[in-house]
N, C-alpha and C positions, 0 to 999 in steps of 0.2 A: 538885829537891832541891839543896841548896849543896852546893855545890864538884863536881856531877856532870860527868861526862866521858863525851862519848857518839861514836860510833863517826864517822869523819867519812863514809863510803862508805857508809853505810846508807840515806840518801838518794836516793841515784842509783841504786843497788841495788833498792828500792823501787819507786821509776821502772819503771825497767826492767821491773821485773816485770809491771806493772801496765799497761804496753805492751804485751807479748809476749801477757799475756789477751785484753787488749781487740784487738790485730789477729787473737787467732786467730776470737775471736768475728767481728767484721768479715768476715774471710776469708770464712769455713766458711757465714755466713747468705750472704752474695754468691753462692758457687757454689752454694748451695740454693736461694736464690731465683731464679738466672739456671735453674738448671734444671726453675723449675716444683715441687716437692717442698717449699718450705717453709711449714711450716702450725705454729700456736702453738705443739704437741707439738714439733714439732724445734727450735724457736725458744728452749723451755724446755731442751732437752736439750743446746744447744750453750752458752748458757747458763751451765749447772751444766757443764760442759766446762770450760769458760774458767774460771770460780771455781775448779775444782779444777787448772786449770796455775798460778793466783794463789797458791794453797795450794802448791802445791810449791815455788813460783819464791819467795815472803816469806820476805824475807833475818832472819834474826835479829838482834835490834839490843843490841850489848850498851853498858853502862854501866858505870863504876866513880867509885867515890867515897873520900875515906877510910876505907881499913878492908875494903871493898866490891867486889866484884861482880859484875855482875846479866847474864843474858842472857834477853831474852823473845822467845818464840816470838810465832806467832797466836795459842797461844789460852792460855796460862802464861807465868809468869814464874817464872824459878829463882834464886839466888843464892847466895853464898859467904862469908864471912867471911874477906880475904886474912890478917890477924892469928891466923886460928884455922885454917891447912891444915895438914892432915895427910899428904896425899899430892896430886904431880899425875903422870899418868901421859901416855902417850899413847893414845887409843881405836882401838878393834881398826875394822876395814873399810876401804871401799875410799877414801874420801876421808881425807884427816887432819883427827886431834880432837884436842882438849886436855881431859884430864877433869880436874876440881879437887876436892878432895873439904876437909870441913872438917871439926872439931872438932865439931859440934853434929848431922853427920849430912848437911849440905845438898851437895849435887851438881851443877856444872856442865860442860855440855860446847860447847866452844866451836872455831869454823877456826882454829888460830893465823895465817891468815897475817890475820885481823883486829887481831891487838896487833902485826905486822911492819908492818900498813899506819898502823896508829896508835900511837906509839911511846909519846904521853902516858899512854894505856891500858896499855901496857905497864909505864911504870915502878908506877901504882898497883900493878901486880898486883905487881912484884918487891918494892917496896917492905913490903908485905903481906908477901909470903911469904919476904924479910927478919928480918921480925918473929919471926914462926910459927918459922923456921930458931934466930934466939937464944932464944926458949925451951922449944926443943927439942919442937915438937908438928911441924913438919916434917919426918917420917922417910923419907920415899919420894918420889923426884922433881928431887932434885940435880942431876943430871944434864941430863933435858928442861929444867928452865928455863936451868941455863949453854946448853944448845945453840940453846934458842928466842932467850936474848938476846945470844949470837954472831950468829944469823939479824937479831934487829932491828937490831943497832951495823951490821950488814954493809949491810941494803936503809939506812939513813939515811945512811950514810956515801954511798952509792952515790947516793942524789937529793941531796947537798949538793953530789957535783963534778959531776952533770948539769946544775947550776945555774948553776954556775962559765962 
């Protein structure tokens, strides 16, 4: 899509994960088979193992665009309208969320520290919810986003003089 903007650590994220499956598979069939024990049934079982750390460990890849956006999982995709938020709050549990909610009902939840690590994501999203704030359908959430984009001025600021 033009002008989309995609997360830049999704990639290596990805990776990643996709290592961590495939060495557990490796592992687990090595010690099965060094021990004698391994037979199709276990071979399928570890398998569906390792697919299901795959499934945990796929990173979410979000986008935005003007106006936009988007986070997809494995197996959906959600998106938001940043011109038409209503509310963003922060999500309850133990990791932090960022919930966004829109004008037309659509719901996303996403890490903030993916728009701290990608600051051009970030400003789509302020920019958006700029909009939404002049006219007046942003009623809840003032707050999280001044504090999320003190958090991004702060990590960019801080790899500009690591550069230095």
């Amino acid at each position: 899509m033009a002008g989309e903007l995609i997360d830049r650590n999704w990639a290596r994220e990805r990776r990643a994960a996709v290592l961590c499956a495939v060495l557990l598979f490796g592992l687990i069939t090595l010690i099965d088979a060094a021990s004698g024990t391994l037979g199709p049934a276990r071979g399928v079982l570890w398998a569906v193992l390792s697919l299901l750390l795959y499934a945990v460990l796929h990173p979410p890849r979000v986008t935005a665009g003007p106006g936009w956006l988007a986070v997809r999982g494995l197996l959906r995709r959600r998106h938001v309208c940043t011109d038409l938020l209503v509310s963003v709050r922060r999500g309850e549990g133990i990791t932090p969320r960022l919930v966004l909610r829109d004008a037309l009902g659509a719901r996303v939840e996403l890490d903030p520290a993916v728009l701290t690590a990608n600051p051009v994501l970030w400003h789509r999203l302020e920019t958006g919810a700029g909009r939404a704030r002049a006219s007046g359908l942003l009623v809840a959430g003032d707050e999280v986003l001044r504090e999320l984009g003190a958090r991004v001025d702060g990590e960019g600021a801080r790899a500009l003089l690591a550069t230095l």
